[in-house]
C-alpha positions as CSV (number, residue, x, y, z in Angstrom):
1,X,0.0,0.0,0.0
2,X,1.1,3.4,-1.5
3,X,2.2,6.0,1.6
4,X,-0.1,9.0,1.3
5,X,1.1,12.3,3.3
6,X,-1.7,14.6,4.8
7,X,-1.5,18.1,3.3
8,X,-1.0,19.5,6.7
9,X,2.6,21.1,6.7
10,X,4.5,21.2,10.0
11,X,7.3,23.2,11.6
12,X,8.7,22.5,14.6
13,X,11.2,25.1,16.0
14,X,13.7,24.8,19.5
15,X,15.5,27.2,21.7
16,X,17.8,26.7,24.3
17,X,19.0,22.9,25.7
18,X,19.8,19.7,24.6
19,X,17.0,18.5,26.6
20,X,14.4,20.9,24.2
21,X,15.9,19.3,21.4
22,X,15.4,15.9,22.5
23,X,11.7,16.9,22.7
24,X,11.0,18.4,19.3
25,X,12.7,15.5,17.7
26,X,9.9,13.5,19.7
27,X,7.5,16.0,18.5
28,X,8.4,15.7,15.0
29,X,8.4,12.0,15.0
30,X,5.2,11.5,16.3
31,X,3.4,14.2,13.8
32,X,5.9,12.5,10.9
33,X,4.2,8.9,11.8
34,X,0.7,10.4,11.9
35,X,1.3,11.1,8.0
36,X,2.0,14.7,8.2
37,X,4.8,16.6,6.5
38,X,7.3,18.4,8.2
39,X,8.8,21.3,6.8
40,X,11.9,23.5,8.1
41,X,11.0,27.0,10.4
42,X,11.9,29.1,7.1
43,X,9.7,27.2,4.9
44,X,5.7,27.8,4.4
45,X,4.1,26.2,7.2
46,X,0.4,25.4,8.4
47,X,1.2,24.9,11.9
48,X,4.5,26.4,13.7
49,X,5.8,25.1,17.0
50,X,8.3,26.9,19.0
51,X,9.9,24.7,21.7
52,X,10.6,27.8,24.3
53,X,13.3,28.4,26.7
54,X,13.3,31.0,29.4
55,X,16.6,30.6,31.3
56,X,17.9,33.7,30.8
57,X,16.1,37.0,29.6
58,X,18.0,36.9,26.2
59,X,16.2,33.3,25.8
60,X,12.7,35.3,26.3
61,X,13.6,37.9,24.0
62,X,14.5,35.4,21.5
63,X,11.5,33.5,22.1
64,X,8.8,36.4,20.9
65,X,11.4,36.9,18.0
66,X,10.6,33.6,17.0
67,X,6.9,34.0,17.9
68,X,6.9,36.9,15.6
69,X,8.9,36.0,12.4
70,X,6.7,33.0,12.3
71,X,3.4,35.1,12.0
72,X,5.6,37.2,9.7
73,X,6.3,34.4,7.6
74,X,3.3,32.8,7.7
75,X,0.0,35.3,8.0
76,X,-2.3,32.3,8.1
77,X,-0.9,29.4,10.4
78,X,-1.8,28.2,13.4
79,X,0.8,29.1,16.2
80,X,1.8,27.3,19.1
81,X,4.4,28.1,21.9
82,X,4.9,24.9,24.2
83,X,8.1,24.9,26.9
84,X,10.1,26.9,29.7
85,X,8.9,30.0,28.8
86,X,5.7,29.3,28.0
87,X,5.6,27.3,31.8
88,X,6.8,30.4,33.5
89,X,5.0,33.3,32.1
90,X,1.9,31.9,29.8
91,X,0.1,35.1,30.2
92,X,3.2,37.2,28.7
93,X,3.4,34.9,25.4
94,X,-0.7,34.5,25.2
95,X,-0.6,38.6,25.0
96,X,1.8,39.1,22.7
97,X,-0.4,38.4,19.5
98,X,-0.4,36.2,17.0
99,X,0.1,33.2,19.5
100,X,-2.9,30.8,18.9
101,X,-2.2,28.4,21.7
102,X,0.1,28.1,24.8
103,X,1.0,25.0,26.7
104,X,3.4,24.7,29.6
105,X,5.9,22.0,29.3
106,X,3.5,19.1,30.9
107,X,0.9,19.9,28.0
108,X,3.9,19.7,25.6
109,X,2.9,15.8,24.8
110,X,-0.2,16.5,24.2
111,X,0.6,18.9,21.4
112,X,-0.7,16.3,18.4
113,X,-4.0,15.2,20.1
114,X,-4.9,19.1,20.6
115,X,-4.5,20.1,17.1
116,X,-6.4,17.2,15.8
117,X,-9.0,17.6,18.5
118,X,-9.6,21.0,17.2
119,X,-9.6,20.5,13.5
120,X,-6.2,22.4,12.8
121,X,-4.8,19.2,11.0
122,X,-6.2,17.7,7.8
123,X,-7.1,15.0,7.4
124,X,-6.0,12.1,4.4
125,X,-7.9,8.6,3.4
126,X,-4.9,6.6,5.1
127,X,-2.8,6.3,7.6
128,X,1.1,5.9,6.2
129,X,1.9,2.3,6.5
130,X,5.9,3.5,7.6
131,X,6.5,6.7,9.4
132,X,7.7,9.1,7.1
133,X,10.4,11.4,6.9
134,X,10.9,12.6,10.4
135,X,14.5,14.4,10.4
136,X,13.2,17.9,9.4
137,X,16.9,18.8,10.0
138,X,17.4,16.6,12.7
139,X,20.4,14.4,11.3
140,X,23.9,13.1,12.6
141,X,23.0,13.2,16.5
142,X,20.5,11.7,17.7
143,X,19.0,13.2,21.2
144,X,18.0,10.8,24.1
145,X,15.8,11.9,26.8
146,X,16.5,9.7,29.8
147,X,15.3,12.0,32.8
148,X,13.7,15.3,33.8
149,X,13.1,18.1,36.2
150,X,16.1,19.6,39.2
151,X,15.5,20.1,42.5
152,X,18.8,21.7,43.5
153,X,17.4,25.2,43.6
154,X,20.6,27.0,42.8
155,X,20.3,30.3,43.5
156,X,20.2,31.2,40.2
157,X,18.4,29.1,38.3
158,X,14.9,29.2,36.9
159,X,14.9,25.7,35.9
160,X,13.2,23.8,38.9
161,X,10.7,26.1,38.9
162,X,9.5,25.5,35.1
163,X,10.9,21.6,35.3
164,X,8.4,20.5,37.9
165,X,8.5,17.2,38.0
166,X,11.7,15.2,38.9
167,X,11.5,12.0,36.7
168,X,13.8,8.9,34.7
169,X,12.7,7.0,31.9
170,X,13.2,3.5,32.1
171,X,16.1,2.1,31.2
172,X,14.0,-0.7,29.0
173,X,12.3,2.5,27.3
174,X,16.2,4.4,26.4
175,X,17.7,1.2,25.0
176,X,14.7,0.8,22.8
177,X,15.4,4.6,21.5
178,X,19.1,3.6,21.1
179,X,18.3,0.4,19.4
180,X,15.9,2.3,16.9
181,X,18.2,5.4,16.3
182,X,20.7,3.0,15.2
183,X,18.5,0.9,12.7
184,X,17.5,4.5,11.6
185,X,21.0,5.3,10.3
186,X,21.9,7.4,13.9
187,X,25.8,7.0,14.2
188,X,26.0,9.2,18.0
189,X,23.9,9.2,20.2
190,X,23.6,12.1,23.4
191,X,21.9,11.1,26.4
192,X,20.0,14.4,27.9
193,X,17.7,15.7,30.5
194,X,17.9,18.9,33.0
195,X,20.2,16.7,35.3
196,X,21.0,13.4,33.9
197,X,23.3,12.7,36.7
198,X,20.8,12.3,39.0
199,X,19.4,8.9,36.7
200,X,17.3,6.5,38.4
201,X,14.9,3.9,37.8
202,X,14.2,1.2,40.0
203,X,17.0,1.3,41.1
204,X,19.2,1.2,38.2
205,X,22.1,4.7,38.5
206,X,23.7,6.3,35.4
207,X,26.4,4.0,35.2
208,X,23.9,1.2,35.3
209,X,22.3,2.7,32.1
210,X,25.5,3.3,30.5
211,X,26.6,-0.3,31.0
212,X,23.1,-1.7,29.5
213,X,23.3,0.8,26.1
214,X,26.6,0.1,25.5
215,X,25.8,-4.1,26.2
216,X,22.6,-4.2,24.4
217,X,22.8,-1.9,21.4
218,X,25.4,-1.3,18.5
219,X,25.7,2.3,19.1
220,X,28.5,3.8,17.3
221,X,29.3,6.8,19.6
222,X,27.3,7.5,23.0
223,X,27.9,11.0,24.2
224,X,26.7,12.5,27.6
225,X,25.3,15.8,27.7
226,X,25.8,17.6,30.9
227,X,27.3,16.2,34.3
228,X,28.1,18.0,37.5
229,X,31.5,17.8,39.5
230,X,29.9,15.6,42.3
231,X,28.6,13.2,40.1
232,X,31.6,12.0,38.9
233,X,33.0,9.0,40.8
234,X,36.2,5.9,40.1
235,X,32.9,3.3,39.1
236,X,31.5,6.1,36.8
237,X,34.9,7.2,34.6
238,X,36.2,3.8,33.9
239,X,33.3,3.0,31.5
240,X,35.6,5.3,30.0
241,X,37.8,2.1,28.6
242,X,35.1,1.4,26.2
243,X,35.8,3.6,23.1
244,X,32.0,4.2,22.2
245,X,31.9,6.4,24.9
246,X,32.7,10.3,23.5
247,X,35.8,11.3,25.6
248,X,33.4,14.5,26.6
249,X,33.0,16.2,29.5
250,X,30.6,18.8,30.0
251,X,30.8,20.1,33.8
252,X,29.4,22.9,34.7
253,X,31.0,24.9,37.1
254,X,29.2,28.9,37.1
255,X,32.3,30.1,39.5
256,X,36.0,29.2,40.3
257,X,34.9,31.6,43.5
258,X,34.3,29.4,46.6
259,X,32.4,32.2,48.0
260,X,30.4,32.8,44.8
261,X,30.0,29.4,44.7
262,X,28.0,29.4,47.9
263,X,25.9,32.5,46.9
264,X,24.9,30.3,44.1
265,X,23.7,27.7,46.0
266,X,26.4,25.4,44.2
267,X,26.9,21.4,45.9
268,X,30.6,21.8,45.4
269,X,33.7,23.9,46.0
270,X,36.5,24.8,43.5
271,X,38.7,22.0,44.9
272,X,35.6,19.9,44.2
273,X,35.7,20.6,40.9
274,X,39.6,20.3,40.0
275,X,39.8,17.2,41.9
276,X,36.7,16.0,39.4
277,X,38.7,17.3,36.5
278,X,41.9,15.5,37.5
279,X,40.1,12.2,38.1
280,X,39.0,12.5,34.6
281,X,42.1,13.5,32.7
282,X,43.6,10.4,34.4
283,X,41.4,8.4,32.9
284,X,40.5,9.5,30.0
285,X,43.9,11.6,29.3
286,X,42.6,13.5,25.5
287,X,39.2,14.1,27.2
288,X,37.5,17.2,26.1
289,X,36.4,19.4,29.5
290,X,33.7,22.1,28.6
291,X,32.2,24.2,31.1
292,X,29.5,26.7,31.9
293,X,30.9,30.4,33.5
294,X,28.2,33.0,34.7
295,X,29.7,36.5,35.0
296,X,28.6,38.9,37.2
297,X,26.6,37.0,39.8
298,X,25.2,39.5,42.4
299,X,28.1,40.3,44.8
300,X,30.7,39.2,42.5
301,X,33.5,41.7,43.9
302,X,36.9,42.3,41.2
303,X,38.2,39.7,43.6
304,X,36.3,36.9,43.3
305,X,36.0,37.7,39.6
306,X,40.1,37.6,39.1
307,X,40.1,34.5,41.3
308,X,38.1,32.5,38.8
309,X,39.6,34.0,36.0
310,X,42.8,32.1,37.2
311,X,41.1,28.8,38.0
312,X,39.8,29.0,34.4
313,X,43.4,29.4,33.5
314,X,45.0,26.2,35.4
315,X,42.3,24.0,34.2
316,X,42.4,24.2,30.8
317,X,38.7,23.9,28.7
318,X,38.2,22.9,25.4
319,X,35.3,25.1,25.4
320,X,33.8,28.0,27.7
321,X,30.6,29.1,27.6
322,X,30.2,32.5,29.2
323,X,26.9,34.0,30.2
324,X,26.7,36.9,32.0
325,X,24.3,36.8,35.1
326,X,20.8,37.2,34.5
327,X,18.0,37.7,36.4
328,X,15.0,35.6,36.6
329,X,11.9,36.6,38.8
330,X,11.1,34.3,41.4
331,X,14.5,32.8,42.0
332,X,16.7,33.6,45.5
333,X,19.2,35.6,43.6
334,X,17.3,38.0,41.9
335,X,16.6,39.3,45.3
336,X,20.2,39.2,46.4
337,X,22.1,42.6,46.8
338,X,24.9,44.1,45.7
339,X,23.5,43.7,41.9
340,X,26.7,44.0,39.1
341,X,26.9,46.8,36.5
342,X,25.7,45.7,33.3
343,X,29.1,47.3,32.2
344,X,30.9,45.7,34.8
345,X,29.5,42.3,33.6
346,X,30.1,43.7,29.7
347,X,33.7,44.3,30.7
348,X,34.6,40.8,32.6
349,X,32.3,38.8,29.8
350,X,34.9,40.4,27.2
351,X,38.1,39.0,29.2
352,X,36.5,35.8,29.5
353,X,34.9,35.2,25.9
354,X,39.1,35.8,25.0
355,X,40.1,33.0,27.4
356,X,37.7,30.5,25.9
357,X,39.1,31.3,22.6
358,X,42.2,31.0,23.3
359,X,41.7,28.2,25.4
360,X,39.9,26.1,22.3
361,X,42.9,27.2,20.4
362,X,45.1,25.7,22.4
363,X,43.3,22.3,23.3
364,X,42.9,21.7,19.2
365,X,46.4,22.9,18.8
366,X,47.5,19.0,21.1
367,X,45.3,17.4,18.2
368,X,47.0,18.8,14.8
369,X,48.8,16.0,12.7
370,X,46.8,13.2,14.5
371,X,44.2,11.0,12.3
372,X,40.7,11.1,14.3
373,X,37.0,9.8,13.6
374,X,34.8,13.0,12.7
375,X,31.4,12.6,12.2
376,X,30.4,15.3,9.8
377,X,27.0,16.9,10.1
378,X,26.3,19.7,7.5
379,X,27.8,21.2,4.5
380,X,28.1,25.6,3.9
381,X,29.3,27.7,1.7
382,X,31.1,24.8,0.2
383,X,32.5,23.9,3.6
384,X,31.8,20.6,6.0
385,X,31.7,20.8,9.4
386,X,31.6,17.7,12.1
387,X,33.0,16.8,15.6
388,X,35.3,14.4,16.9
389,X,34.4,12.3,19.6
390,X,36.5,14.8,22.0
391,X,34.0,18.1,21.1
392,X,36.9,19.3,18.3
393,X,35.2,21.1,15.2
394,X,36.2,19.7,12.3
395,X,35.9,21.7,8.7
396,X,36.9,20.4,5.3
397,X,36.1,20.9,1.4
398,X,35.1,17.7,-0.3
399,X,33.1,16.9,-3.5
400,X,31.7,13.5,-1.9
401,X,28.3,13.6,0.2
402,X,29.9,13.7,3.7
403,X,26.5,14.4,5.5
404,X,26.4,11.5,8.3
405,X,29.3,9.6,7.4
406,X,32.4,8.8,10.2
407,X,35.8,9.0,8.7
408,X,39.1,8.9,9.6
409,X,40.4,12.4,9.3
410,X,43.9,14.1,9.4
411,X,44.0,17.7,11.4
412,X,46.1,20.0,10.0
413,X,45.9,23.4,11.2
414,X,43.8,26.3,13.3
415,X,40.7,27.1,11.4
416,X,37.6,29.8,13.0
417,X,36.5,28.1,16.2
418,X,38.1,24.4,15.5
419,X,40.5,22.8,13.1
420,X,41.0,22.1,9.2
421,X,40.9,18.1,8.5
422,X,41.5,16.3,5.5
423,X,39.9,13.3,4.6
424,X,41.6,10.0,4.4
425,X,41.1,7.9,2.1
């Protein structure tokens, strides 16, 4: 029997976390394999979907840009603003016009049974007999939800309070995602939720579920998302051995300030955190560290800021990503004192932004003249662009069709924010 699509045309958009984008890819699987087509945000769309974030106020701004350049683009469709934001503030997003429907981050699942409920999808003689083409850009890396919702309450931190509910999927549930990612063509796959650290299901830990992917499934490359410092133990980095595993470390730290760290409501100190990082690097010695820096936390003093600048320094990143503090209503810091500058946090954002680069210059730099797997991802202006399995950027020119495809690849020099590679053949 023939596939028929229904005429409905779908877009499904994402800000912010790994977590969202393990959610829209759901999303767009489960309106692919209800027979309707998915489109790309730019393209002419029936029904937009904008997977919001809201953990900083740059995240809400960009979120109404979205919100906007979809009604823009498309005068007629139906709109819908699901996620963080939308969780938070519903009554901001429902007033700015042009929104048709808003649904906090539980209603989120219940996207596709809404819009048919209400008529907004058409309707087709059949059902497809195989699900049809469900990447709508989302290729290479596959996204694996394993867990949900933080109740750490950093001082900080907006997340527990849009991320309600603290939950892990089973692990019976993630190894049949694996399994069916890799029959789909998936070569990498990265596990996600708001604090996948904290796995558990009946009784099974993170390293348990680590153990039973990489038993049970033929996974190519299994990267982890996000870890904290106190989450990582002896029994958890010698899975390590096992070269599936990305040699990727993304540990967020926010301060190298003890004393900002305990403004922040932070479950570690600075020692903590090194001692974390040198556990690692013993294991895994070519491991990729990449962190998370907030600048200008209320009360951050010129001390405390040059403090961390220098813990920055000794330990090395591959990558730093620097945000400069922002305030969200209804957390414990946004009523803290002593408030920084917005030029003050301008200033020390600059300085920082300058040690990440040069810090990702110097961690590809240990790399150049090796051979290494690069999975490459997407192809412009002529150029490719993948990652290695330690978080390098990879960019070549090649005539072949390099779009999900793992090859051994020579680095040869410093390019933009990673390295040139040639190809082997």
């Amino acid at each position: 029997m023939s596939r028929k699509s229904r005429n409905t045309r779908v877009a499904l958009d994402s800000l912010g976390c790994k977590l969202n984008q393990a959610e829209t890819e759901l999303l767009a699987r489960e309106f692919a394999r209800a027979g309707y087509r998915l489109v790309s945000a730019a393209d002419e769309a029936d029904v937009y979907i904008l997977n919001t974030c809201t953990v900083t106020h740059i995240a809400d701004r960009k979120s109404r840009h979205l919100l906007r350049l979809a009604r823009r683009r498309n005068p007629g469709a139906f709109i819908v603003a699901t996620g963080c934001y939308t969780q938070r503030a519903p009554g901001e997003l429902a007033q700015l016009g042009g929104v048709d429907l808003v649904l906090g981050n539980e209603g989120k699942q219940y996207i596709l049974s809404l819009l048919e409920g209400q008529g907004r999808l058409s309707q087709s003689a059949c059902i497809p007999d195989e699900p049809a083409d469900y990447h709508n850009g989302f290729r290479n890396r596959a996204f694996i939800k394993i867990q949900d919702g933080c109740d750490n309450f950093c001082a900080y931190c907006i997340v527990p309070l849009v991320r309600t509910k603290k939950m892990s999927l089973p692990s019976e549930q993630v190894v049949s995602q694996v399994r069916e990612r890799v029959a789909e063509g998936y070569k990498e796959m990265v596990l996600t939720g708001t604090e996948i650290g904290s796995y558990g299901h009946n009784g099974l830990e993170l390293r348990g579920l680590l153990e039973r992917i990489l038993a049970e499934t033929d996974v190519r490359r299994l990267r982890l998302s996000s870890l904290q410092p106190q989450e990582i133990s002896p029994g958890l980095i010698k899975l390590w051995r096992e070269p599936r595993l990305c040699r990727h470390f993304h540990l967020c730290l926010q301060s190298g300030s003890d004393r900002v760290l305990k403004r922040m409501k932070r479950r570690y100190s600075a020692q903590d955190y090194q001692q974390a990082v040198s556990l690692i690097r013993s294991v895994v010695p070519e491991a990729a560290i990449t962190t998370d820096i907030i600048v200008g936390f209320p009360g951050e003093t010129d001390s405390e800021f040059q403090e961390s600048y220098s813990f920055y320094q000794r330990l090395k990143f591959a990558r730093i990503h620097v945000f400069p503090y922002s305030s969200r209503p209804g957390t414990a810091a946004a009523r803290m004192p002593g408030q920084v500058k917005a030029q003050v946090k301008k200033q020390r954002s600059q300085k920082l932004l300058a040690l990440a680069e040069e810090s990702a210059r110097n961690f590809g730099e240990q790399f150049l003249g090796k051979t290494m797997p690069v999975l490459w991802e997407q192809k412009s202006n002529g150029i490719w662009s993948g990652l290695t399995d330690n978080y390098i950027r990879v960019f070549t020119r090649n005539d072949r069709d390099l779009t999900n495809e793992l090859l051994p690849v020579k680095l040869v020099r410093i390019y933009k924010d990673g390295v040139w590679g040639e190809v082997v053949d």
